[in-house]
N, C-alpha and C positions, 0 to 999 in steps of 0.2 A: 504493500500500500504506500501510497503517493504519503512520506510526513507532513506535506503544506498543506493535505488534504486533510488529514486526521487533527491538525490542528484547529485547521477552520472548522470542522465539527464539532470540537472544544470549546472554541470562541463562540458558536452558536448558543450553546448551552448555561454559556456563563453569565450571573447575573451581572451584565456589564455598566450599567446604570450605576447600579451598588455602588459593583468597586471604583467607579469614577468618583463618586461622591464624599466616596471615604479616603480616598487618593487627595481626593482638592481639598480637603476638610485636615490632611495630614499635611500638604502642599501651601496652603495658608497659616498656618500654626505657627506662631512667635518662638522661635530658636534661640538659644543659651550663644553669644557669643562664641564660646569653643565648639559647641556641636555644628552650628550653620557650619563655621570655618571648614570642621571636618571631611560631611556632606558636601560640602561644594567641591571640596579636594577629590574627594574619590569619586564624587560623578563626572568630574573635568576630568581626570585621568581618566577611565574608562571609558567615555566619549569623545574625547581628546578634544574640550574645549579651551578654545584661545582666550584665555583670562586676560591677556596681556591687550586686546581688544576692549575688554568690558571699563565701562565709567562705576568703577569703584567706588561706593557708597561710603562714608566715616563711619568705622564702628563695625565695616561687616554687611553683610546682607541679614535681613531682618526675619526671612523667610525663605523656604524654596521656591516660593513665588514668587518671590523677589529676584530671587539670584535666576531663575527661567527667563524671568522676561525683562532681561537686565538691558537697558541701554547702549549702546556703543560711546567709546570716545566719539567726539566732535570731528569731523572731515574725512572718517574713516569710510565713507561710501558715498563719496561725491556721485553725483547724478551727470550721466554721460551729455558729452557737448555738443551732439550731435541732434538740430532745430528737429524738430517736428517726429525727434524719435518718443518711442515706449521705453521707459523704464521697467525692468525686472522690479517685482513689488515687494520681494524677496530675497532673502540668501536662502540654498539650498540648491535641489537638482531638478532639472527639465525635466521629465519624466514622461512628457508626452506633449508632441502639438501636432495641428495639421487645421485642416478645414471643417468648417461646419456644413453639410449637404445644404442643399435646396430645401428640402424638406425639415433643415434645420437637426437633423443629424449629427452626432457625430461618434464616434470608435474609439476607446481606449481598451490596450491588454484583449484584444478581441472582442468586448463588448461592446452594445451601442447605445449611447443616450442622447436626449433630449436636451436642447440649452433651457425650456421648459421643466425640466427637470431641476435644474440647480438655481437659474434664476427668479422660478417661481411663480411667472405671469403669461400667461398665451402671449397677449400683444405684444409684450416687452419683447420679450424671444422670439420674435419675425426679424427684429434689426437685425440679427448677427446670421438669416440664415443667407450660405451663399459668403460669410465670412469668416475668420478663425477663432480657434481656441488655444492655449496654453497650459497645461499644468506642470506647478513647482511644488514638487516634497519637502518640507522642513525635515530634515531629522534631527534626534535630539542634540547635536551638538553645536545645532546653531542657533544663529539670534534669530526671534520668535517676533519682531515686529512688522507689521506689515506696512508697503507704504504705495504712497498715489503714481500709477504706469502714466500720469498725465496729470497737466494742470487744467483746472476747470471749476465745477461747483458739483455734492451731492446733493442732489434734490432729497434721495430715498435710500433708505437702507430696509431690506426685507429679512426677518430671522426666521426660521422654520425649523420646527425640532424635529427631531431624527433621531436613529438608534444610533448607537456606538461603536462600530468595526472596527479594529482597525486599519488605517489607512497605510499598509505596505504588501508587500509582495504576496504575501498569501492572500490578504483580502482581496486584491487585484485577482486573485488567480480564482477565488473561491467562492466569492461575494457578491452573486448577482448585482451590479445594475449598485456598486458600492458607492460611489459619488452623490448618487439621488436620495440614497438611505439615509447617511447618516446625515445628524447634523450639520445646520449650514446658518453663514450669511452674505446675503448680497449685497455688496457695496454698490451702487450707480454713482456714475462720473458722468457728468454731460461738457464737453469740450468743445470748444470752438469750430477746430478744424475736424477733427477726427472722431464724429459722433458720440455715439454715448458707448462709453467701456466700461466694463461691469467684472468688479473682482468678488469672485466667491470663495470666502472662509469655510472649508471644509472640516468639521469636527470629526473626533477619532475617539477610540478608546481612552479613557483616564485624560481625554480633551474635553471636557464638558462646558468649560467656558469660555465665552467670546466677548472680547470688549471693543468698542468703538468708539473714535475720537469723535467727540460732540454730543455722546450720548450716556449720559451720568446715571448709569449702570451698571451694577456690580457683572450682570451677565443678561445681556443683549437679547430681552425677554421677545416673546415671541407675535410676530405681527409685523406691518409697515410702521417705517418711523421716517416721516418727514421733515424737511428743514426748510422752517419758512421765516424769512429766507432761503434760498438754498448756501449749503457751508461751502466758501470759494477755500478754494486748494491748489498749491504749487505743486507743481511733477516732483517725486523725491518725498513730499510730505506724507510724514506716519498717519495713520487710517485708520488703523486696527492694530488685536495683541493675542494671540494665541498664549491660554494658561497651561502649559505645555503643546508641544506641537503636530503640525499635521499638514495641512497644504491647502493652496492656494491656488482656483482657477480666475483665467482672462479671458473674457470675450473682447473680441471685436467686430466692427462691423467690415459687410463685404464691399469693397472699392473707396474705403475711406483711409484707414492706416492701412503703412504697407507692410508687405508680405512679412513672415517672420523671417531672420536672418540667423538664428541661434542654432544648436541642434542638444539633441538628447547630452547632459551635462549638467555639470557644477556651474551656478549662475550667483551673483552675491546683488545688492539692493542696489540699483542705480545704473547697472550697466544696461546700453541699447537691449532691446529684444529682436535688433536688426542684424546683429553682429559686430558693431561696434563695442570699445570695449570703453567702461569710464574712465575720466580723466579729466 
């Protein structure tokens, strides 16, 4: 028997809800100075995180939520210089793009879905058919904040609950239809030139929460959440914050941004999604 298989039969069965809850509930919990210290040592080792990156709080991180979703130094992801491109919204790895059918289609890992699927709204999900998608995996050794692939305004952010899978390779291989499952949010971005791009927050296992910038909640409860005004935003600018991680899809629309330039890979927050690299 396939072990990716017998796993994913595993992960069916498990109360994953639970152990999310009690995960973020141990994930949020005020740490003793020496133990944070500890914790973060032996997860950075073992995930070979680059501390020497992170903005280092006085006193230590306060929590594993803290030290997760810990900031970068200042200028450490300049947003590429190239006019009228996409910024990657992320650090982590491409893990799949190509085009959205006509029919508004599209194929990951042999699967097929719907940008209706993640985005949430029939209408909505006509802009992008006939244009591309993108997805980037966080894994856990990297920074967890997500940020704007363009400057513009969000009118709308949509949050939708969903089960828990995990978002890697077995769930990929195991997990019907995994992206539409689990939890999500959609960010909308309405841009000048390059229509409206839409980043969707995909939750995972022991990922149960999602924060977003302008919206003063603890976890990005579920519904449409409008900005009236709409909230303007620079390309490069934070968006959102994965409390532990998981990935991130792009729509675009068809003959407005161009084609993707990237390929399957290691991709960090601010570089072209055309193949330029930042600078």
């Amino acid at each position: 028997m396939d072990p990716t298989y017998a796993a994913a039969q595993i992960l069916r069965v498990l109360p994953r809800e639970r152990i999310t809850r009690a995960v973020g509930r141990l994930c949020d919990a005020r740490l003793h100075p020496r133990i944070a210290s500890a914790v973060v040592s032996l997860y950075s080792r073992a995930y070979r995180v680059d501390l020497a990156e992170a903005l280092l709080p006085d006193g230590g991180f306060s929590s594993f939520d803290a030290f997760f979703t810990r900031p970068l130094r200042e200028g450490l992801r300049p947003v590429c210089a190239e006019e009228g491109a996409l910024a990657s919204p992320a650090d982590g790895r491409v893990a799949s793009l190509g085009p959205v059918e006509p029919n508004g289609t599209f194929r990951v890992k042999g699967q097929d879905y719907t940008v209706e699927d993640l985005v949430g709204d029939r209408e909505d999900a006509k802009r992008y058919e006939g244009g591309q998608f993108m997805i980037v995996y966080l894994s856990p050794r990297d920074y967890h904040r997500v940020h704007a692939p363009a400057a513009g305004e969000i009118p709308l952010v949509r949050s939708f609950p969903g089960d828990l899978f995990p978002v890697n390779s077995i769930g990929e291989r195991h997990i019907p239809r995994l992206f539409a499952r689990n939890r999500r949010v959609a960010i909308c971005i309405d841009t000048e030139k390059q229509g409206r791009v839409t980043v969707v927050m995909v939750g995972a296992m022991i990922v149960g929460r999602i924060t977003v910038a302008g919206i003063d909640e603890r976890d990005v409860s579920y519904g449409d959440h409008r900005f009236n005004p709409p909230r303007q935003i620079v390309r490069g600018e934070e968006i959102g914050m994965f409390h532990l991680g998981s990935t991130a899809v792009v729509f675009i629309e068809k003959d407005v941004a161009r084609p993707w330039g990237v390929e399957v890979g290691p991709i960090r927050v601010g570089e072209s999604l055309h193949g330029a690299r930042a600078r």
